[in-house]
Phi, psi and omega in degrees: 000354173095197182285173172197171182258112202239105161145193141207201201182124204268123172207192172213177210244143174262188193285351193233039140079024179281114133278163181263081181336084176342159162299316149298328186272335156321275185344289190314289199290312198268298177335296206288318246188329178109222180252324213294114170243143215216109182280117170180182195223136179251004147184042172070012159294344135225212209233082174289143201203086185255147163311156191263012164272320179258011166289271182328313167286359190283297194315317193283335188294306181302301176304346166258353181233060187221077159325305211292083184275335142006277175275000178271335175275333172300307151311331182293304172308310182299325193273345162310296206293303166322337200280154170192132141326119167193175164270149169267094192297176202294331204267023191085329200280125166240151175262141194259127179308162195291314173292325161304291171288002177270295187311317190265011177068084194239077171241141178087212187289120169251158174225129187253147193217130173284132220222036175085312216202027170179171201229151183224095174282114176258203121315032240314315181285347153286339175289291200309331177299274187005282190265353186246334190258356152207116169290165154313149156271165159320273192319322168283351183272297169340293160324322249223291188294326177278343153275019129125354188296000000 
């Protein structure tokens, strides 16, 4: 599969609503794609943070294979209103909106987490509840090798 956006990484949010991008995943993202990024959420619990060429390809995908157009405008609606446009600046750095960093509590410690082809913030004390203190299942693990993972 080539490089991906691999790991993760404990950072915080500064007084002017910035994070600081790591160096691998700056690099990686500015190599591949460029500076342009595209900031939103599917259900303000965190922070999605796709380069904006695989933002746009997420999109045309979901709209062409989504009958159900209902939930494809809900969708649409929702990573809008959470959504911005924004840059990876000379110093690493992005600003996550105001209305984001409110919904998803991006206050203490945070963990950025690389997500193959797009980067995902959380809250650190919300990830671990979310994700660490109910784990994959047996049966979800399972689900996961037999499609071919």
């Amino acid at each position: 599969m080539g490089e991906m956006l691999l790991g993760s990484a404990f950072l915080k949010i500064d007084g002017t609503g910035r994070i600081k991008i790591p160096g691998d995943f700056s690099k990686y993202i500015v190599k591949n794609y460029g500076t342009e990024l595209y900031v939103t959420s599917e259900k303000g619990d965190n922070v999605l943070i796709y380069p904006l060429e695989v933002w746009k390809n997420w999109l045309e995908e979901v709209k062409s294979s989504n009958q159900n157009y209902p939930i494809v405008r809900k969708y649409l609606n929702i990573t809008g209103y959470f959504g911005k446009i924004t840059s990876i600046d000379s110093k690493e750095r992005i600003l996550i909106q105001q209305v984001l960093r409110e919904k998803a509590d991006l206050n203490g410690e945070l963990v950025l987490i690389g997500n193959v082809d797009h980067l995902v913030l959380w809250n650190r004390a919300q990830f671990e509840k979310t994700n660490i203190e109910s784990p994959l299942t047996d049966e979800e693990l399972r689900q996961l090798t037999n499609r071919g993972f």
